[in-house]
N, C-alpha and C positions, 0 to 999 in steps of 0.2 A: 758383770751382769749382762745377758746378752738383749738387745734392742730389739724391745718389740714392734710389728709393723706399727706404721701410724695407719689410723682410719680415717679415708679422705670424705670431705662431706661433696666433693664436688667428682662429676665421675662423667665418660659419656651418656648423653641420654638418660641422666638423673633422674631428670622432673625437678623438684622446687623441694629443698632440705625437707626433711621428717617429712615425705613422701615415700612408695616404692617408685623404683626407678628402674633403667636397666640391669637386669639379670634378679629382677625383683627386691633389691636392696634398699634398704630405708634409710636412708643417709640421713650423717648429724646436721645438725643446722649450726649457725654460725654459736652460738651461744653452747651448745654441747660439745664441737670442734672444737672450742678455748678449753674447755676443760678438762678434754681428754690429751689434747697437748701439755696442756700444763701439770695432771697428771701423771702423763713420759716423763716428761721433764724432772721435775721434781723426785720422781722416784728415782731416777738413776740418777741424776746429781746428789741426792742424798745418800743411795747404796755408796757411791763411790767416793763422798767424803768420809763417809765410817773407816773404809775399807784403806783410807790412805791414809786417814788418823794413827789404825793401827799398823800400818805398813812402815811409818814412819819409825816407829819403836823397832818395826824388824823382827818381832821373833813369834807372831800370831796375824795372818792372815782373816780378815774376815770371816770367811766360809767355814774355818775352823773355830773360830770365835763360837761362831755359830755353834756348832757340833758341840763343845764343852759346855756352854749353859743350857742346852738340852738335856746334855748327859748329868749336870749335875744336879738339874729340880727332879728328875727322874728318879723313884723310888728304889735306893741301891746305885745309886751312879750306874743307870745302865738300858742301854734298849736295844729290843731286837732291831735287827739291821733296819729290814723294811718298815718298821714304825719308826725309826728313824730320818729314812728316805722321806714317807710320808710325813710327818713332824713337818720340816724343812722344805719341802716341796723340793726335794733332789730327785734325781732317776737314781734307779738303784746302781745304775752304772758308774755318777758321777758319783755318788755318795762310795763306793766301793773305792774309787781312785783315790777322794778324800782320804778318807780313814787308813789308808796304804798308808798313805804320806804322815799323816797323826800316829800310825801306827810307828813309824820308822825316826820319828822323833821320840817316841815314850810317853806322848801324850795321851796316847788309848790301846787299850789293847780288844784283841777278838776270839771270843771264845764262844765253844759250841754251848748251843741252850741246851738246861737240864730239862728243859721240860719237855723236848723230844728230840732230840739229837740231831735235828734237819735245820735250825733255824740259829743264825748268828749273834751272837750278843756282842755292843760295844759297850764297852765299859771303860769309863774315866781312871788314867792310870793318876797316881801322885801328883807327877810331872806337870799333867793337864790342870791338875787343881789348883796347884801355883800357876803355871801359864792364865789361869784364869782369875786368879787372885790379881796379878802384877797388870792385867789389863782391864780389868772391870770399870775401873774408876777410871779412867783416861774415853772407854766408851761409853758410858753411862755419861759423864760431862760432855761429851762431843753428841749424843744422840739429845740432849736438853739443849745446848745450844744452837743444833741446828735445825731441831725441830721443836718441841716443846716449848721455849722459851720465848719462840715467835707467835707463837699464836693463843688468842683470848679463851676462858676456859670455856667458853661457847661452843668456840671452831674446833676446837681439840675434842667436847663432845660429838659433834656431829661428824667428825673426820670417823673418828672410832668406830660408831655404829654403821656410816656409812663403807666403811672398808670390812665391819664385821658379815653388815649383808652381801657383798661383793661376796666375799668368801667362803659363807656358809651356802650361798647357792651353787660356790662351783667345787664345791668340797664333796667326795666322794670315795 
């Protein structure tokens, strides 16, 4: 997962946190700064213990992980490319390399949509459904102990609604 910048609260010619400052920017304050650190933090230490839970087994990469329990809640094991991309938050570029790759294991295959001949469909082959049987339960126990299981059913609400309004404001 690639690192995103960090946002510094302190800058030249700031002015005093949660002010505008230089180039009119309203920097975090000390207490926003921790949280958007830990934020970083947390998200990419957690992407990347998933990701080498299943690395470890060897035969299902995260990203692909990814792609198959999309494909498989999906009505027909199957989605257009770009609602795909969009699902996942991939560029259609990375998502197209993806699905090579899944394609050239037998994990999915790609065909043209019936419903106008311009628009791609991926669709969950066999293979991927076992691929996804065989590691469901190794991620599903690694996504509860590294996250779920640490936190009071409180913070697990407030994580959720908070990560859901993140999202739907930058959803588009």
């Amino acid at each position: 997962m690639p690192t995103a910048p960090a946002a510094s609260s302190v800058a030249p010619d700031a002015g005093t946190p949660g002010e505008a400052g230089g180039g009119g920017a309203r920097w975090l304050d000390p207490r926003e700064q921790g949280v958007w650190r830990s934020y970083l933090e947390g998200t990419q230490r957690l992407w990347e213990h998933l990701g080498d839970v299943l690395d470890e087994r060897g035969d299902l990469p995260l990203q692909e992980y990814e792609v198959l329990v999309r494909l498989q809640e999906s009505p027909g094991s199957c989605l257009r490319m770009s609602d795909l991309a969009h699902a996942l938050v991939h560029s259609r570029s990375r998502l197209t390399h993806t699905v090579g790759r899944m394609e050239a294991k037998g994990l999915v295959e790609r065909r043209a949509s019936p419903d106008d001949g311009r628009g791609v469909l991926c669709v969950l082959a066999d293979e991927g459904r076992a691929a996804l049987e065989r590691n469901a339960p190794l991620h599903v126990a690694s996504v509860r102990a590294a996250l779920f299981d640490l936190l009071e059913p409180e913070e697990l609400e407030v994580l959720g609604r908070a990560l859901e309004k993140v999202a739907a404001h930058l959803r588009s």
